[in-house]
Every structure is written in C-alpha cells, then in structure tokens.
N, C-alpha and C positions, 0 to 999 in steps of 0.2 A: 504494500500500500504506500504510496507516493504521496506529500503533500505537497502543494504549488508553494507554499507560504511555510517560515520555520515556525515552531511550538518552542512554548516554552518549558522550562525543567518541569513546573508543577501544573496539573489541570487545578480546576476551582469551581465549584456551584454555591449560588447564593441566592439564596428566596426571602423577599421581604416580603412583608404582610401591612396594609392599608385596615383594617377589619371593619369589615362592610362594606369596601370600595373597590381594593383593589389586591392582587397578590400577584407576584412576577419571581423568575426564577433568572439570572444571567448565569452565564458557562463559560468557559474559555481556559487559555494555558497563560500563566504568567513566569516570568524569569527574579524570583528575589534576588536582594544584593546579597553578599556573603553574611554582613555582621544582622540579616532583617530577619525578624521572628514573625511566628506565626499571627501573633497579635498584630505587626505592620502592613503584613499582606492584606488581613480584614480591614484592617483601617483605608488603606489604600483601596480598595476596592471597592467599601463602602462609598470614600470620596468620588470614584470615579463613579460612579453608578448614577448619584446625588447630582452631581455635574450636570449630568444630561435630563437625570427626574427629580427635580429636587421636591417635589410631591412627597418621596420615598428620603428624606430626609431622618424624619423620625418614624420612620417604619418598624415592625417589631421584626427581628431576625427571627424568623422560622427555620431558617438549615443553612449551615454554613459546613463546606467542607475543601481540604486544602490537600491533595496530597501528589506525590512524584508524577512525573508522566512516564515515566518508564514504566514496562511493563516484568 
C-alpha cells in the first residue's frame, strides 16, 4: 500500500461533544517533537481543531486516543 503524501510517526482520533448540538470525531497522523508528551499533542490538536470550529472550543472530550503509526 502506497501513500501519495508522508504520515506521521503517530495516528490520532479525537471526538468532541456539543451535547445536544453537535459531536465530531477528527483523524489523522501527527509527527511530535522529541522533548512533546502526550498531554502537548492533545493540547495541540485541540488548538488546531478550535482554529477552524471554534464552536468546539469548550466541547466535552468524548475519546481521545494517541498512538504509533507503525504497525
């Protein structure tokens, strides 16, 4: 399996919750820096997420999950 585009080391899903409006899940592969922990990456991705829906600002986190892409 080929991809056109590189991945990063770790995949990531993350589902926030609107409750009674709205719920959304984002996906994708991110690259941390060497010294980032697991709590920077959420942070970060929160941020970016917010960026675009800032709706989902203070959303409740329903599922957050963080791990290698290798298989």
């Amino acid at each position: 399996m080929q991809n056109e585009q590189p991945q990063g080391t770790h995949h990531y899903v993350l589902t926030l919750d609107l409750p009674g409006r709205e719920m959304a899940t984002w996906t994708g592969t991110v690259t941390p820096g060497t010294a980032d922990t697991r709590y920077d990456v959420y942070v970060f991705l929160r941020k970016h997420v917010t960026a675009d829906r800032p709706d989902f600002a203070r959303a409740n986190v329903t599922f957050f999950a963080l791990e290698s892409n290798a298989l």
